[in-house]
N, C-alpha and C positions, 0 to 999 in steps of 0.2 A: 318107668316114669319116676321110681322114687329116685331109681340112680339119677338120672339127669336130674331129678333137682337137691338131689348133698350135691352134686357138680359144681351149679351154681351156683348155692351158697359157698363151697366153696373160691367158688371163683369172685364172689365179689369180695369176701374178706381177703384174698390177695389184692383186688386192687385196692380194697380199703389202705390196707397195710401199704399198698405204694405209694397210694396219695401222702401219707404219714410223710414217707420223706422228699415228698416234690420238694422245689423251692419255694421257702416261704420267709425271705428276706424280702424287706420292700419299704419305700417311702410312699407316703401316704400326706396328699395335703386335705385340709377338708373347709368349707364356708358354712360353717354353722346358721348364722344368723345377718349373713350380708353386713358382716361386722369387722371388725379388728379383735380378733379370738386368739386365745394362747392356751396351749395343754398346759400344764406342769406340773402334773401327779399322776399316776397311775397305779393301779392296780388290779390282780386278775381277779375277775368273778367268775368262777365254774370255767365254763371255757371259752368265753369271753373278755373283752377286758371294758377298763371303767376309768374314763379320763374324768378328771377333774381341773377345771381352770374357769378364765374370764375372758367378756370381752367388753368392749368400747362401741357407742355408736360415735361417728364422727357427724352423722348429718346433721346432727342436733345443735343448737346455737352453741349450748355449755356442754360438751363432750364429758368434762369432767363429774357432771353429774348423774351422768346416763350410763354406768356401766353395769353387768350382769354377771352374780357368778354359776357356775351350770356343773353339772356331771351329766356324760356322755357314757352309753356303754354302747360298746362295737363290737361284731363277731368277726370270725377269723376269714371272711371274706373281704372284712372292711365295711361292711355294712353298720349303719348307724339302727340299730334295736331302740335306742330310746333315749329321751335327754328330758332333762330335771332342771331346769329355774329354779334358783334358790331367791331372790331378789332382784328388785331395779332401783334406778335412781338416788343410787348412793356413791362416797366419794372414792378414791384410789385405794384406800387402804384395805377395800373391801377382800378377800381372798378363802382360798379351802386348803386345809393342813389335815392331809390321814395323822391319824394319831401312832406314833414309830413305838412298834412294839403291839400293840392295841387289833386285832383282827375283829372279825365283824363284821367290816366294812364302817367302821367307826371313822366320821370327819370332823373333825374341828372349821366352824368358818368363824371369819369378823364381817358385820358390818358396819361400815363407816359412815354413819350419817351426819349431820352441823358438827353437832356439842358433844356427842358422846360415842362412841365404838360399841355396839352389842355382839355378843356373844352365844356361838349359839354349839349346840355338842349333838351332830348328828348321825342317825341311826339307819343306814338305807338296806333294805333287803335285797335281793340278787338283780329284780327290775328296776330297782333305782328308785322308788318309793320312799320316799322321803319321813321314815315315820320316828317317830320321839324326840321331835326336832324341841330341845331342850333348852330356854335361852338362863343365859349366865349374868344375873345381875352384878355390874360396878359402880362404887359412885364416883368413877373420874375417867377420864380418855385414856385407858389402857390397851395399848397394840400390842397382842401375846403372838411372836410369829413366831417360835417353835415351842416343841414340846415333846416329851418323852412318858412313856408309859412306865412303872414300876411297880411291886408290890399292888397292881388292885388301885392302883390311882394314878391321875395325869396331872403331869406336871407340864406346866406351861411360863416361859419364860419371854419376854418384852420388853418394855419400856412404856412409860406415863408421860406421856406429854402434852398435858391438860393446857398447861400453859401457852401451846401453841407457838415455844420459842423452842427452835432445832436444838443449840446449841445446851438449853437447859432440859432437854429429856432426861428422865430418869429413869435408872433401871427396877422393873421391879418380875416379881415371882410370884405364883399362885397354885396351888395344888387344890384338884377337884378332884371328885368320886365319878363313878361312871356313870352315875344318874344327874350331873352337871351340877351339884348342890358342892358350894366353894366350901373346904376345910379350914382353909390360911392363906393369908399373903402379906407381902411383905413390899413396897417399895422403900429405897433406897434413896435419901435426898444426894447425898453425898456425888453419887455415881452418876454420869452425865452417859449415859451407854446406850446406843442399839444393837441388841443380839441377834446374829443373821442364823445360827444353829446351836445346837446342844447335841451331844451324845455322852452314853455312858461310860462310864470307868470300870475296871476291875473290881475296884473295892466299892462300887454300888452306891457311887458319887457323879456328879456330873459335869461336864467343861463345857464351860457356856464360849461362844466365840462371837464378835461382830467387831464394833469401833467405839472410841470415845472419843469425845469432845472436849478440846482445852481451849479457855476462851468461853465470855460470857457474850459476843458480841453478836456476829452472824453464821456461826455455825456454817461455816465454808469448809472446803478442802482441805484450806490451809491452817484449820485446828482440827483435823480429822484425826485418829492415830489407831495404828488395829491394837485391839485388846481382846484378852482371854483370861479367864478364868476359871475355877473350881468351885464347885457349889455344891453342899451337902444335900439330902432329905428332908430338911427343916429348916432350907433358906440363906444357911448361913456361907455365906462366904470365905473360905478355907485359903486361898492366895489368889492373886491376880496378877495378871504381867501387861505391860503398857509395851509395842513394840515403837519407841520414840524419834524422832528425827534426830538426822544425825548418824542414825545406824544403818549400813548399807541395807539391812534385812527390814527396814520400816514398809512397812502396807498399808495403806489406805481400810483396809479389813480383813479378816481372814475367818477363813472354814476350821473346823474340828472334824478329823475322821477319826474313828476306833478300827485299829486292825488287829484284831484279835488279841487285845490290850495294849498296842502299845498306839502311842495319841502322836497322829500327826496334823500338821494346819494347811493351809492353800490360802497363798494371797495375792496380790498384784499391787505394783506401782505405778501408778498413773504417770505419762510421760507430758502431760499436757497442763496437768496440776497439779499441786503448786508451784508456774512457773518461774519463781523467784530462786528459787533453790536447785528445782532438780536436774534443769540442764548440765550446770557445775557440776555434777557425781557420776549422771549416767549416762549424758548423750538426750538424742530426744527421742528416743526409742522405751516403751515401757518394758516391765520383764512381769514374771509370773515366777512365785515360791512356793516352791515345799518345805517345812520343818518339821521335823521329830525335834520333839518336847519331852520331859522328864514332867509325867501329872503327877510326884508327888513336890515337885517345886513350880513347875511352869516353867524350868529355862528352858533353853535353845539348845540340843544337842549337836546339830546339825543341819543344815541348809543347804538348798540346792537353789540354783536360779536359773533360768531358764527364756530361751526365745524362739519362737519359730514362726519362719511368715514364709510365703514364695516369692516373693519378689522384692524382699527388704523394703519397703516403700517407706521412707521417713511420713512418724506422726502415726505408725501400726499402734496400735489398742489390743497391747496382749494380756487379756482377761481368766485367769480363771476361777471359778467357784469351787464347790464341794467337791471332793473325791470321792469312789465311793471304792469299798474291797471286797473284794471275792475270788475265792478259789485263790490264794494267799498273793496276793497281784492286787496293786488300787489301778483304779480305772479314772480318768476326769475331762469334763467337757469342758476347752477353754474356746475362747471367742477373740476373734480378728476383724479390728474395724480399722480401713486405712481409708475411711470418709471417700472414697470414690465409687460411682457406680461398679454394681456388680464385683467389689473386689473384698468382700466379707464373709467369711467362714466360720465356718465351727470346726476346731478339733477335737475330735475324740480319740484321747494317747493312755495309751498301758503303760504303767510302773512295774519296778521292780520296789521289794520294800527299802532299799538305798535311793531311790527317788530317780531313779536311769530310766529313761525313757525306752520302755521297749517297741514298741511300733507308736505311729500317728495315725491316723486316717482321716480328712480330710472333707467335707459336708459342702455344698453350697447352692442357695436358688438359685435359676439362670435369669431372675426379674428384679430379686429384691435382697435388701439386707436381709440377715439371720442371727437369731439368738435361741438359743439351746437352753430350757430349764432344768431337766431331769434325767438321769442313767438309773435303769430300773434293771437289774439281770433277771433272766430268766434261762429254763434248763438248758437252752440253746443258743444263745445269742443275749443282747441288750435291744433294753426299748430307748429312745430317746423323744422327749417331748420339748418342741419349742412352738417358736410364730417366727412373723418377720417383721418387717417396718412399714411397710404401707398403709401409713397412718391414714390417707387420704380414701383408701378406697376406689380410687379413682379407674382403676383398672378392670376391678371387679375381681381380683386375683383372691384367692382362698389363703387364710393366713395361719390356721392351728397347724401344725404339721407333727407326724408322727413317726420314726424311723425304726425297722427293727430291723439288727445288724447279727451277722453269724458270730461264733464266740471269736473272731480276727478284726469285729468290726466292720466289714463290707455289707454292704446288700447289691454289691454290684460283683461278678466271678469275675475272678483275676484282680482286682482290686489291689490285694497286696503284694501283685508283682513288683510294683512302685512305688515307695512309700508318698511321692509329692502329689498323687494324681490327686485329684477332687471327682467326687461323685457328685454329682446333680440330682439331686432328689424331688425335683420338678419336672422327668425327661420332656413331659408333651409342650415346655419351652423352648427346646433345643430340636427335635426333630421329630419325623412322621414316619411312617411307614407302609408302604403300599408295593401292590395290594395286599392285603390284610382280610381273609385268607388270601395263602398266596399258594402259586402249582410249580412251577418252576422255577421263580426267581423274585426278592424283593427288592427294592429300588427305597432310598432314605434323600430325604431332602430337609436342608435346612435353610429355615427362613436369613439367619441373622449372617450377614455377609462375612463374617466377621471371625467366623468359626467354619474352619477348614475336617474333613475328614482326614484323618492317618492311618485308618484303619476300621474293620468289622467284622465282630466277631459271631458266631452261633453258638448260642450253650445250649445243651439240653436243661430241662428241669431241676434236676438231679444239680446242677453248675457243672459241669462237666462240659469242655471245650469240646467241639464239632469241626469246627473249620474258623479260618479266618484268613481277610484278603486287606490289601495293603492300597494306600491312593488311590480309590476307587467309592462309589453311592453302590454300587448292587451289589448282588449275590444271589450265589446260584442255588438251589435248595430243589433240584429232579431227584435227588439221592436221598434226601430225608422223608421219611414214613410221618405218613397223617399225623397230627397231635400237637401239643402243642412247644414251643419251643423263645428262647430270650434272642432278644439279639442286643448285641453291644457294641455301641459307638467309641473311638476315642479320638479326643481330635486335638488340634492343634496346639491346643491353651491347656494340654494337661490334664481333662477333663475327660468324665468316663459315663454316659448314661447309657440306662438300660429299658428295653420296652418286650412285652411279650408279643408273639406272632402266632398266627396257627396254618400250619401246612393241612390242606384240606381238598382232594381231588374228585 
């Protein structure tokens, strides 16, 4: 009797150990709140994780005063464990910033209410327990949207704009303790700036990056210009670089990354504004840049630009944001809007640190538009936190969306046999599966006319290819053993989704 049971303790820590490495890539949408919901932060709690983001009600007359910000923690089934209301009925700028650097689970949020912006330095434990929620008094409309941990204190970086006039925001800086009690700060009349990031330097300084405003008038596009700068410990401003029109390498804004000291940016040129000028330069195509910068002047050492769409469609919106670096490689999530249905992506492409593109891969709903906020690595793969556009609701379609990708980027096997294919990270819009269990054979049907099969494929768990048949809806499955198993569509239009099946006799 005892032998048989060390057996079976034995025997379950084997399949413990297996399950470890089933497949555990996958997109994930979710409907929090029958709302218009956006992830755009993460991080892991134990073995768990903990989105934080917002959303929108539209039903309401003034949408703009009804929105919510929340953290959400989910286990590794996808199951939603718990979610935390932070506030309601306040205006856009409301938002949750982890504090970079800072563990704990320490958040920074703003609320946006009429007259003033509150502050608040929050403290959650593993359940999400919202405790020493700390508010930060200001006496003026301060929007601090990043900030960096250093030395035992957070620094928090923004702009004032009390005044309520775009073009006249000013930048300002503020350094707190971890108990929320403000040390200093500093606004800046001079500086008409919004900072979209901050990260650190070598030498234990910091490079703010977002855009500035020229022009006292309407704070349009057409005085936008990206700016960066360097900023001490004590506020002061060390140099700053204006990237101006006129210069093929001008941005509407740009990002700061740190890769392992040396400082690069990420910007984009708008192909649609300001159309007085940039037809004449570019075409009507936007582009998206990389530069390495020298942080101890701020110039430009180097520039890459860059484009990439599937179908060239004049009037593409090629967007990108932050980079982010790991495992000596930057990684960045850019966005594709060519204003037609269903023709908006997110890519997610690997660098090398000369800014070459080493793969792309390729994101897209099969319902709606898509916009990507965050690339989180983790030991295996990246997380990606976006939503979509369905402002209206109308569909009832789930808007936060969550992706975890193997470290090539796919959550779909075979993926990168192609660099142009797009994953569908919604598959139950694109096809079905029946029956489901299935003994001998499954059959796939899709609704949308529109979209042809090319192919299907079986993986096992593991992603490991099984079989695959060509111009055909079935397959044959007498030969695979109980359990469970993926199947993969790829069809017509480029596109690759994935659904789990279970063989069950």
């Amino acid at each position: 009797m005892l032998i048989n049971m060390k057996k079976i303790i034995i025997l379950v820590l084997i399949l413990n150990c297996l399950s470890v490495k089933s497949q555990t890539y996958y997109s994930k949408m979710f409907d929090l709140y029958i709302e218009w919901e956006s992830f755009k932060y993460v991080n892991n709690v134990g073995n768990n994780i903990c989105l934080s983001g917002t959303s929108i009600n539209f039903f309401v007359k003034d949408s703009t005063k009804y929105r919510k910000i929340f953290i959400v923690k989910i286990d590794t089934n996808l199951t939603i464990l718990n979610k935390n209301e932070i506030q309601e009925n306040y205006l856009s700028a409301s938002s949750l910033f982890p504090i970079n650097g800072l563990k704990n689970n320490y958040i920074y949020g703003l609320i946006d209410t009429n007259n003033i912006i509150k502050h608040y330095l929050i403290n959650s434990d593993s359940n999400l327990i919202l405790s020493n929620k700390r508010s930060i008094s200001y006496n003026s409309k301060l929007d601090m949207t990043c900030n960096s941990f250093l030395n035992n204190k957070i620094y928090l970086f923004g702009f004032d704009y009390n005044n309520n006039v775009a073009s006249k925001v000013k930048l300002s800086i503020q350094c707190i303790d971890t108990n929320g009690n403000l040390l200093w700060g500093k606004v800046f009349q001079d500086k008409r700036c919004y900072t979209n990031n901050v990260v650190q330097t070598k030498d234990g300084n910091f490079i703010l990056a977002g855009f500035k405003y020229f022009g006292e008038s309407t704070g349009s596009s057409d005085s936008a210009f990206a700016w960066y700068a360097k900023v001490d410990t004590l506020g002061n401003i060390l140099w700053e670089q204006v990237l101006k029109r006129g210069s093929k390498i001008m941005c509407e804004y740009v990002w700061a990354t740190n890769a392992n000291g040396t400082i690069y940016l990420t910007g984009t040129n708008y192909a649609n504004y300001p159309s007085s000028w940039y037809s004449s330069i570019y075409g009507d195509t936007s582009f998206s840049y990389i530069l390495k910068i020298n942080d101890n002047t701020g110039e430009v050492e180097w520039q890459k630009r860059f484009l990439y769409s599937i179908n060239k469609t004049s009037g593409l919106l090629s967007s990108i944001g932050g980079m982010t670096y790991y495992n000596s490689n930057l990684y960045a999530l850019i966005s594709h809007n060519v204003y037609l249905p269903n023709q908006e992506y997110i890519m997610f492409a690997k660098f090398d640190l000369q800014g070459n593109i080493l793969w792309k891969r390729l994101f897209q709903q099969a319902n709606y538009s898509n916009r990507a906020y965050s690339l989180t690595p983790t030991e295996d793969g990246f997380l990606i936190c976006g939503d979509s556009k369905d402002s209206t609701h109308a569909k009832g379609d789930s808007d936060a969306w969550l992706i975890k990708t193997d470290s090539n980027g796919c959550i779909i096997p075979g993926c990168n046999a192609k660099d142009n294919v797009v994953q569908i990270i919604n598959p139950e819009k694109v096809f079905t599966v029946y029956p489901n269990p299935a003994q001998n054979e499954i059959n796939v049907n899709t609704e949308n006319l529109d979209i042809k099969i090319e192919s299907l494929a079986i993986y096992n768990m593991q992603g490991q290819a099984l079989k695959t048949v060509s111009k055909t809806t079935k397959i044959n499955t007498e030969d695979l053993a109980n359990g469970n198993y993926l199947l993969i569509i790829t069809t017509n239009k480029q596109q690759m989704a994935g659904k789990k099946f279970v063989v069950e006799r």
